[in-house]
C-alpha positions in Angstrom: 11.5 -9.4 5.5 9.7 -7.2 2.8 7.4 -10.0 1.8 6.2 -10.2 4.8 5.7 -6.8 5.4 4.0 -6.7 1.6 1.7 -9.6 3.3 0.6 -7.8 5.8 -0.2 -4.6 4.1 -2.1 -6.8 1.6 -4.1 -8.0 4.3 -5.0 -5.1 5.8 -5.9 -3.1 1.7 -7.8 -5.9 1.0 -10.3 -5.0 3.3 -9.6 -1.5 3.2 -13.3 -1.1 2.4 -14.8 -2.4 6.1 -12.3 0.0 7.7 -13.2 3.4 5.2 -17.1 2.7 6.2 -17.1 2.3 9.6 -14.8 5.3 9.2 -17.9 7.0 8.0 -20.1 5.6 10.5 -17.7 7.0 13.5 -17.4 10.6 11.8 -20.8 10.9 11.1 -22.3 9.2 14.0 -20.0 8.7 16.5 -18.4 11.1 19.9 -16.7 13.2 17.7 -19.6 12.8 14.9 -22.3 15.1 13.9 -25.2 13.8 14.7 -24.6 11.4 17.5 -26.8 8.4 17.4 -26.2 5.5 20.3 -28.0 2.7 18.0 -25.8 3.4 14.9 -22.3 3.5 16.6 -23.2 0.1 18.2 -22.1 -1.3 14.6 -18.8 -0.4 15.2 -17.6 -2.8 18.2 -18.6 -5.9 16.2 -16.5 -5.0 12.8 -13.7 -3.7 14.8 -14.2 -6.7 17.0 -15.2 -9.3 15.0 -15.3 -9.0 11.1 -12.7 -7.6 10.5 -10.0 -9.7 12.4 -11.7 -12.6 10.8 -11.4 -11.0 7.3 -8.0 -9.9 7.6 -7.5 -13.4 8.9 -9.3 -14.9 6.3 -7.1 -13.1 3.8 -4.2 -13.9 5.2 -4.9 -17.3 5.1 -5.7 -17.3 2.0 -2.7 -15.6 0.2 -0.5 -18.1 2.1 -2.8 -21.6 2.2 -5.4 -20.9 -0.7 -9.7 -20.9 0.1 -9.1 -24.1 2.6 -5.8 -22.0 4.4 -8.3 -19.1 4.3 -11.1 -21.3 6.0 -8.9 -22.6 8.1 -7.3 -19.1 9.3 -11.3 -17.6 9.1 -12.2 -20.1 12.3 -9.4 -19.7 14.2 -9.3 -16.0 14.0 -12.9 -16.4 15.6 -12.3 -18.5 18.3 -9.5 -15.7 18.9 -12.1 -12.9 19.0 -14.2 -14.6 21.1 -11.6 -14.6 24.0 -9.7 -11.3 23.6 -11.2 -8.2 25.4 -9.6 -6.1 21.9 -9.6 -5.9 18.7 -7.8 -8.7 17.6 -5.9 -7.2 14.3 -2.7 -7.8 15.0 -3.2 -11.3 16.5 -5.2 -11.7 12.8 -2.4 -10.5 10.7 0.4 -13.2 12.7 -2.3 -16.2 12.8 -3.9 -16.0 9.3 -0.5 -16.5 7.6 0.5 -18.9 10.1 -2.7 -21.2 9.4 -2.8 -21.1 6.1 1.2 -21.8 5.6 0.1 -25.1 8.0 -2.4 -25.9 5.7 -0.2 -25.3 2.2 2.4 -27.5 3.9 -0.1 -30.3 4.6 -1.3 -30.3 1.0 1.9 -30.0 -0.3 3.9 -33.5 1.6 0.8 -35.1 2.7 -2.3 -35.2 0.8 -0.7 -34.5 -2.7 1.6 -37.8 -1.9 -1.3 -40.3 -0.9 -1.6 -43.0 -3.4 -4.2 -42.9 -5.7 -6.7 -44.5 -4.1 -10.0 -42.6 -3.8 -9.3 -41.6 -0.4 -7.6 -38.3 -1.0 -10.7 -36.1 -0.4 -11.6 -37.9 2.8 -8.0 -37.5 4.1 -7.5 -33.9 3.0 -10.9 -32.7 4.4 -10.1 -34.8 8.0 -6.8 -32.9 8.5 -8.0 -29.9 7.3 -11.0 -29.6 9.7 -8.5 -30.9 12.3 -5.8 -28.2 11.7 -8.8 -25.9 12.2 -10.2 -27.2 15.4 -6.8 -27.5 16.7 -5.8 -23.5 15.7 -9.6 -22.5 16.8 -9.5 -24.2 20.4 -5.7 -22.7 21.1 -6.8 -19.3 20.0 -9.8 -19.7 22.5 -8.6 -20.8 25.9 -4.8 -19.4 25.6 -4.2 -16.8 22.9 -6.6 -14.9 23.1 -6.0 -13.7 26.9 -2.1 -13.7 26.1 -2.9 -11.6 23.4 -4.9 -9.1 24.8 -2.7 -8.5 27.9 0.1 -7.6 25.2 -2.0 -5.2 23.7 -3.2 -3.4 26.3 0.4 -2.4 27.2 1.1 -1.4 23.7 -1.9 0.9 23.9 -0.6 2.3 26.9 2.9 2.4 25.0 1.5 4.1 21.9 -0.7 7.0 23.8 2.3 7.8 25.3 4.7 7.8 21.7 1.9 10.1 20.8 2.3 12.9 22.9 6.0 12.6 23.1 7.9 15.6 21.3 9.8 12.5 19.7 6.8 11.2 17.4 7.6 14.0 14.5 11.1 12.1 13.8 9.2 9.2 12.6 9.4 11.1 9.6 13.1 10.5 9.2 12.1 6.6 8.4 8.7 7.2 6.8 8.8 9.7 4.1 12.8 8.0 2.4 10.4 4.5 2.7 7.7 5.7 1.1 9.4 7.5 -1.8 11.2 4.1 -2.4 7.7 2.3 -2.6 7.7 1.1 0.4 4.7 3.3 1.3 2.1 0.7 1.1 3.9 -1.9 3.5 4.3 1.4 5.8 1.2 2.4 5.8 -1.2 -0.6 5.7 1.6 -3.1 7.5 2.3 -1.0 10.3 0.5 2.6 11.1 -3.1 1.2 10.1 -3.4 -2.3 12.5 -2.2 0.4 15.4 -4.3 3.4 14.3 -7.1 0.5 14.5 -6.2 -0.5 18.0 -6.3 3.0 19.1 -9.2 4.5 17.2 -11.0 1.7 19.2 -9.7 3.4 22.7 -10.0 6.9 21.9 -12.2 7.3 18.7 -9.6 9.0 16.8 -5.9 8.4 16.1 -3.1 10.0 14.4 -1.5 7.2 13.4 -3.6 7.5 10.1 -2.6 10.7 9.3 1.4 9.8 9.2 1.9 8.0 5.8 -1.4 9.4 3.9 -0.6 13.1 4.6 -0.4 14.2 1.2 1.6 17.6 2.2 5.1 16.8 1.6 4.2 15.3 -2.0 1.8 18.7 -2.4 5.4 20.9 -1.9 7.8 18.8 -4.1 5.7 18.7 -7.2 4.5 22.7 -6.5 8.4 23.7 -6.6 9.0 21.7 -9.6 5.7 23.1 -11.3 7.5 26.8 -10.6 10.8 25.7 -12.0 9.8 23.6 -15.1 8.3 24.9 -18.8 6.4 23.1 -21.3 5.4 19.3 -21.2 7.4 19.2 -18.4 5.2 21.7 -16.2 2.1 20.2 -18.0 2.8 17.0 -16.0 3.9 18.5 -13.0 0.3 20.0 -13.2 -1.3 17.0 -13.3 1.0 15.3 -11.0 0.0 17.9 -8.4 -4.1 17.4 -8.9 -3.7 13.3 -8.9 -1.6 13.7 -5.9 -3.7 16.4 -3.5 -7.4 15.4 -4.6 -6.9 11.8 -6.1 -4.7 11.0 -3.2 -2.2 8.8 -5.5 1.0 9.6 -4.0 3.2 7.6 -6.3 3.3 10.1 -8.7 5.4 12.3 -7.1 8.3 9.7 -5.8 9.8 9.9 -9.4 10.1 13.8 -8.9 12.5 12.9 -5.6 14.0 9.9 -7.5 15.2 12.2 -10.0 16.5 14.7 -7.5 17.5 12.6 -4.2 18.3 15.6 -2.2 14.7 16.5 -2.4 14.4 13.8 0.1 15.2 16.7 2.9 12.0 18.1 1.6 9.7 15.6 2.4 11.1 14.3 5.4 10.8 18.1 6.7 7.6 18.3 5.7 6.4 15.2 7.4 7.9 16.1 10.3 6.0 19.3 10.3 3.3 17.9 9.6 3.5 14.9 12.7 4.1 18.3 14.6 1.2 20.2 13.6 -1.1 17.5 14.0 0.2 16.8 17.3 0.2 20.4 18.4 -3.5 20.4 17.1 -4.8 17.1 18.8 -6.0 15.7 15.7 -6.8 12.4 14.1 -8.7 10.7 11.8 -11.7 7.8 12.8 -10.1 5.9 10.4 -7.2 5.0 7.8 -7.7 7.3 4.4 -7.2 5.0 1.4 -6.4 6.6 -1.1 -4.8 9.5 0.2 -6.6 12.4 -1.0 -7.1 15.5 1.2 -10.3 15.6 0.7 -10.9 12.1 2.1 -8.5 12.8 5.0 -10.5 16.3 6.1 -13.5 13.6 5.3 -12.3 11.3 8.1 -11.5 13.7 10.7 -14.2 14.5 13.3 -16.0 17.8 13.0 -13.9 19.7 15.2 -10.9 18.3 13.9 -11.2 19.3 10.1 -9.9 22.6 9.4 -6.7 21.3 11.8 -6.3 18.8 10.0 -6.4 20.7 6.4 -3.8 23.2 8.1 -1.5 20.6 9.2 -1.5 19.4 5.1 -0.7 22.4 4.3 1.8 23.4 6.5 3.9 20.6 5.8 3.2 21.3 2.1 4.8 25.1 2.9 7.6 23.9 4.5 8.4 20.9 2.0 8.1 23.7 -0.8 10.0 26.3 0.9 13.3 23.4 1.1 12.3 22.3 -2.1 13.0 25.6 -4.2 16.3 26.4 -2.5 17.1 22.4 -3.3 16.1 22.7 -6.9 18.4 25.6 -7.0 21.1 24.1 -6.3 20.8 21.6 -8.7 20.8 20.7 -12.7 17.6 22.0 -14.4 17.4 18.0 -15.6 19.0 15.4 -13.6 21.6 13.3 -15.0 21.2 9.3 -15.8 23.8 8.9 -13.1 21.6 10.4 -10.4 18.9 7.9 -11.1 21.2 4.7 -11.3 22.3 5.9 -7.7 18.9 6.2 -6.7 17.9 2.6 -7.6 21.1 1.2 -6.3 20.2 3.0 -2.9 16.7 1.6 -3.6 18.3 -2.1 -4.4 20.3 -1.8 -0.9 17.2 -1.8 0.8 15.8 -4.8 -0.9 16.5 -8.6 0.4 18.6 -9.1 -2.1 21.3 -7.2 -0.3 23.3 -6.7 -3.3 23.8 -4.4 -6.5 22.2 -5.3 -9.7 24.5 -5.7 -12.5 24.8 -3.6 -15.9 21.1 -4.0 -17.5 20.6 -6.7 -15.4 17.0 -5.8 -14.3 16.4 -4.7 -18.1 17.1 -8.0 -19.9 18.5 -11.5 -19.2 18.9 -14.8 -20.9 15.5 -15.9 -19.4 13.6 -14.7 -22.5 12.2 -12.5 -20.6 11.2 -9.2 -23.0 11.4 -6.2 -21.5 9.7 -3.1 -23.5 10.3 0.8 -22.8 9.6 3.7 -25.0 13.0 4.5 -24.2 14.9 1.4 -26.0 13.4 2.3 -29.5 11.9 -1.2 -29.2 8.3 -2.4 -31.1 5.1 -4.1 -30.2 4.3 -4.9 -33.2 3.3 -8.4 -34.4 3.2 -9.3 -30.5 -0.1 -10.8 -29.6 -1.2 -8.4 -27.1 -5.0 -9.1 -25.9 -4.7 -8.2 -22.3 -2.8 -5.2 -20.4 -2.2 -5.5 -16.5 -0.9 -2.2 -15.0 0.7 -3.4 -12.0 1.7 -1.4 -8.8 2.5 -2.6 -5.2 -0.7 -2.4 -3.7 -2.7 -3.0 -6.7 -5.7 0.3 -6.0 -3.6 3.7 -6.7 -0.8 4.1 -9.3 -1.9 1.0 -10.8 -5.8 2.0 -11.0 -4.7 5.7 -12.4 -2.4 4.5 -14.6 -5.2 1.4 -16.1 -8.1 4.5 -16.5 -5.4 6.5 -18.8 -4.4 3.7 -20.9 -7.5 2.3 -21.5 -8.9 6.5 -22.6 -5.8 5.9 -24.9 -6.9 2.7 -26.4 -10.0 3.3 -27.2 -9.3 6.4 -28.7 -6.8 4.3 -31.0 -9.7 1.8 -31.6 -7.6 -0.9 -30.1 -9.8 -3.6 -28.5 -7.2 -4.2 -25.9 -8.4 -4.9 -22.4 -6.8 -3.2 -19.5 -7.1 -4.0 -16.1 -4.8 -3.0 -12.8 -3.3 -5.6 -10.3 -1.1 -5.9 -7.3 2.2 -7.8 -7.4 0.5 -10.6 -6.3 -2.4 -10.9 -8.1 -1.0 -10.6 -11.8 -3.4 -13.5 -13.7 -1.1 -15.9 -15.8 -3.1 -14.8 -18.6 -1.5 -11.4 -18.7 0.0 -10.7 -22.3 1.7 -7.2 -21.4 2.6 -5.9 -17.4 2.8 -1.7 -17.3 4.8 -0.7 -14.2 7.3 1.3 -12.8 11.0 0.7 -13.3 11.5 0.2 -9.8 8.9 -2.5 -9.6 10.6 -4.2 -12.3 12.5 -6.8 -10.4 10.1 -7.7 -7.9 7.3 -8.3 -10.8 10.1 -10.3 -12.8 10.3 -12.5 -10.0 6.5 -13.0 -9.2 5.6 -14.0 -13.1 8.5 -14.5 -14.9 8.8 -14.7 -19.1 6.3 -12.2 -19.5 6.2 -9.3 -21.2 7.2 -5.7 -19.6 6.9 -2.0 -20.2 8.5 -0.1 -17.4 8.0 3.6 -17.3 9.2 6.3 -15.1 7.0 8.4 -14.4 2.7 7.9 -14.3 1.7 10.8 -15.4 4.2 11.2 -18.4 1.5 11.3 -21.4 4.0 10.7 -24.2 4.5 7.0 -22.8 1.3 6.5 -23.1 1.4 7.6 -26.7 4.5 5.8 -27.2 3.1 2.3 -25.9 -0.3 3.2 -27.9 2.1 3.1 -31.2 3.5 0.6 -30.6 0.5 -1.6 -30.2 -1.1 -0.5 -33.2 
């Protein structure tokens, strides 16, 4: 179940771009714009209605099925637009993969078992195009009608979630799943193709502002920037600025992982914030990526700014306020056992369904290596040419992360490259994968018998020190 919910966040960030500039286009231009313009706006509909369900298509396609599963998905997403009266996003992000597994499975037990003959090109291009046609002319005449009847209710379903006094408890699932780093898959997978859908109906939506409201994060790392000294406040600091005005939230799920009853604190502050924003009648034009304040006041229409800004930081207050009497009631420096219960509770969650075993996830008999600053292990004499700092999503931690490495290296003179990736995008070439502990696992599985160098926190500087001596 989480892979496909990391496949359809994936298709949705990989386009992120399309949906953050016709963002712009709606807050600058549109009903709720500043300068209304009627020939501008009409660029909207066609993205909304066109490009981007065949993109997303097209991308699901091709993470399943390869270019031709992509081509293939691309086509039939189009003959899918044609017929529905809506956006067809969602009907994009359940036929893309569905093409492209057709055409992976067709490769795999057809063409790739032909007999040499000269014939496999012809054969594979025939089915191919024929998958396509098939996909394209279903998606026309039925699916698209089916589909847009569905959706229409679901609008009708969602305007009414959004006014109900209930919405603020989505908090209770949203902020534990994003703290556990399942943000991304909340976020892109599920709140965006919705906020999409209803942006398009009422020009705003507060779906976007559920996940990417950075307040709850903002009060957590504040408390623990009052209650900590030295290098320990230093990256509290820092943790705070990368959170609020780089929008990165990762950086402060290791602050709640460390302390798990701090969880309280975010869920109440998300659920202040879903209140606030309610009470306000706020939303954004379109989903913020990354999550910075500034780009989530950016988004929101002219009249909806400063309510918007006030809803951050009221759940930021009221995630601070728990977080201090929390911390209070708590060891200045959690204990090793606390974090082993938080990644069991984290491995619970996962499809495995079971418990890892004693330094299971931190060695095996794969020959696997597995490098922290913590294990008093070396670098040295490895052949390490390329660095790929690796997060779920592959554009936040991972890119923050990459940008203070690579300051490190070449201060050390090291001509190391360093580059950041999603889980699903680590090149084989890769000699060393940076990530977060809890990531571990999932990356191990993706490209096994590399090299790893978990770390526990982002903004920790002395890893980065640490990895930097250990690669000179």
């Amino acid at each position: 179940m989480r892979r496909f919910a990391q496949l359809f966040s994936a298709m949705v960030y990989q386009n992120i771009i399309i949906i953050v500039a016709v963002g712009f286009i709606r807050v600058i231009f549109g009903d709720y714009g500043w300068w209304y313009n009627e020939t501008i706006i009409q660029l909207v509909n066609p993205v909304y209605h066109t490009i981007l369900p065949v993109l997303i298509g097209f991308t699901g396609g091709r993470l399943i099925g390869g270019q031709k599963g992509g081509a293939t998905a691309a086509v039939a997403i189009f003959g899918l637009t044609l017929s529905s009266t809506v956006p067809a996003i969602l009907g994009a992000m359940i036929i893309g993969p569905v093409s492209g597994w057709v055409i992976k499975k067709i490769d795999q037990y057809i063409i790739k078992k032909l007999p040499g003959a000269g014939y496999e090109l012809l054969i594979g291009n025939i089915l191919t195009a024929f998958i396509a046609f098939l996909f394209t002319l279903v998606c026309y005449l039925y699916i698209g009608k089916i589909f847009s009847t569905g959706i229409e209710l679901t609008l009708q379903f969602l305007e009414s979630i959004v006014s109900s006094s209930w919405l603020p408890i989505v908090a209770v699932f949203v902020e534990p799943a994003k703290v556990l780093f399942f943000n991304n898959v909340v976020n892109f997978g599920i709140l965006a193709p919705l906020g999409i859908h209803q942006v398009n109906e009422l020009g705003k939506s507060l779906f976007f502002l559920i996940e990417s409201n950075p307040g709850p994060g903002l009060g957590i790392l504040l408390a623990y920037w009052l209650k900590t000294k030295g290098e320990q406040r230093k990256g509290a600091k820092l943790a705070t600025l990368v959170h609020f005005f780089g929008g990165i939230h990762e950086v402060y799920f290791p602050y709640v992982l460390k302390k798990p009853r701090l969880i309280i604190a975010v869920i109440l502050g998300g659920m202040v914030g879903v209140y606030s924003f309610q009470l306000f009648h706020v939303g954004l034009v379109a989903i913020p990526s990354p999550g910075s304040a500034l780009l989530l006041v950016g988004l929101a229409p002219k009249a909806d700014m400063l309510f918007v800004l006030l809803g951050i930081l009221l759940s930021g207050l009221a995630s601070f306020l728990v977080s201090i009497c929390l911390l209070r009631q708590v060891s200045e420096s959690p204990t090793v056992n606390d974090t082993k219960e938080t990644i069991n509770i984290f491995y619970r969650l996962t499809e495995s369904g079971r418990l890892p075993q004693e330094n299971e996830d931190m060695a095996d008999n794969s020959g696997e290596k597995v490098m922290n600053a913590a294990d008093e292990k070396t670098l040295k004499g490895a052949a390490i040419h390329s660095i790929y700092f690796v997060c779920e999503a592959g554009i936040g931690s991972s890119a923050m992360g990459g940008a203070m490495l690579r300051k490190k290296l070449q201060q050390a003179n090291l001509p190391i490259t360093v580059e950041n990736a999603s889980i699903n995008d680590i090149p084989e070439d890769a000699d060393l994968i940076v990530c977060h502990e809890r990531l571990l696992p999932t990356i191990k599985r993706v490209v096994p018998n590399k090299t790893y160098y978990p770390l526990q926190s982002f903004t920790d500087m002395k890893v980065y020190d640490q990895l930097v001596r250990e690669l000179i």
